[in-house]
Structures are given as C-alpha cells and as structure tokens.
C-alpha positions in Angstrom: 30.2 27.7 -10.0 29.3 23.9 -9.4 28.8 24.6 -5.7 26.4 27.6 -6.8 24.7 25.9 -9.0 24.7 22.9 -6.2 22.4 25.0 -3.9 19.9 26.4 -6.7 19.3 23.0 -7.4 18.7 22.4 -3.7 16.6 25.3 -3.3 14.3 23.9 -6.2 14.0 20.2 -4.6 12.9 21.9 -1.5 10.2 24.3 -2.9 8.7 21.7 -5.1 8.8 19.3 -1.8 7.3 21.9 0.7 4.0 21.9 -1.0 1.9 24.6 1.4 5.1 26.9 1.3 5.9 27.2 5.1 9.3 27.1 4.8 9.5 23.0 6.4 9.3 19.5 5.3 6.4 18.2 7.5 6.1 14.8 8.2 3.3 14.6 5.2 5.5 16.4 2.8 8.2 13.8 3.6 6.1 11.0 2.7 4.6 11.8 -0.9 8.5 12.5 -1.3 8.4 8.4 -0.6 6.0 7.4 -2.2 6.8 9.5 -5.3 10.7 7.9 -5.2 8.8 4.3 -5.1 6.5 5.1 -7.6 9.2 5.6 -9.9 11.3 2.4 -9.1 13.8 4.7 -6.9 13.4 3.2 -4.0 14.5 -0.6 -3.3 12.4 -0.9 -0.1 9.3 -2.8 -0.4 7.8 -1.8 3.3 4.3 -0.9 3.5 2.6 2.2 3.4 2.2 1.9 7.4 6.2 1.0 7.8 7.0 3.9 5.7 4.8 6.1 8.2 6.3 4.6 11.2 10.0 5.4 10.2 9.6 9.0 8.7 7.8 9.8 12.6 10.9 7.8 14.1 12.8 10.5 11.8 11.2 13.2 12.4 11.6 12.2 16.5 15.0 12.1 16.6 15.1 15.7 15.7 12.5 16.9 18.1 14.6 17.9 21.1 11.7 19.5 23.4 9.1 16.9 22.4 6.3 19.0 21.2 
C-alpha cells in the first residue's frame, strides 16, 4: 500500500506543478517549482534568478536528444 500510495502522491506533485495541464513540466513550470522551494527556505543555493535559468535549460538540454 505504501508504494500505491507513493505514486498518488506523485501524481498530485505533478498536477499541481504542470500549471497549463499539458501533461509536461516545461522549462517555466520547473522554475516557479525553484523559486517556490527557495521561497520557503528549502533550497540551500543562493544563485541568482539568471543562474537558476541557466541550469534548469542545461537540464532540460541534456534530455533533448534531436535538439528541437
């Protein structure tokens, strides 16, 4: 049941995180995730907005295998 109840939890995190409901965490989504963890003290990096930016596209990059 912990597994189970694992994924619903999952399932929740991502619907509240993909805010226009296609289905994907855009690079946008990903960073009011962020910012959100930082505004509440979660996050013990200090980089600036720009440095956040920069690494969630390095992120996202290292997924995109055709380049588009």
């Amino acid at each position: 049941m912990a597994r189970a109840e694992a994924l619903q939890h999952a399932e929740i995190a991502f619907e509240k995180a993909d805010k226009n409901g296609d289905g994907v965490i855009d690079k946008e989504e990903a960073l009011k995730i962020i910012d959100q963890a930082d505004s509440f003290g979660k996050s013990h990096n200090s980089n600036s907005s720009e440095e956040r930016k920069m690494k969630v596209d390095e992120f996202f990059r290292s997924f995109d295998e055709d380049g588009d």
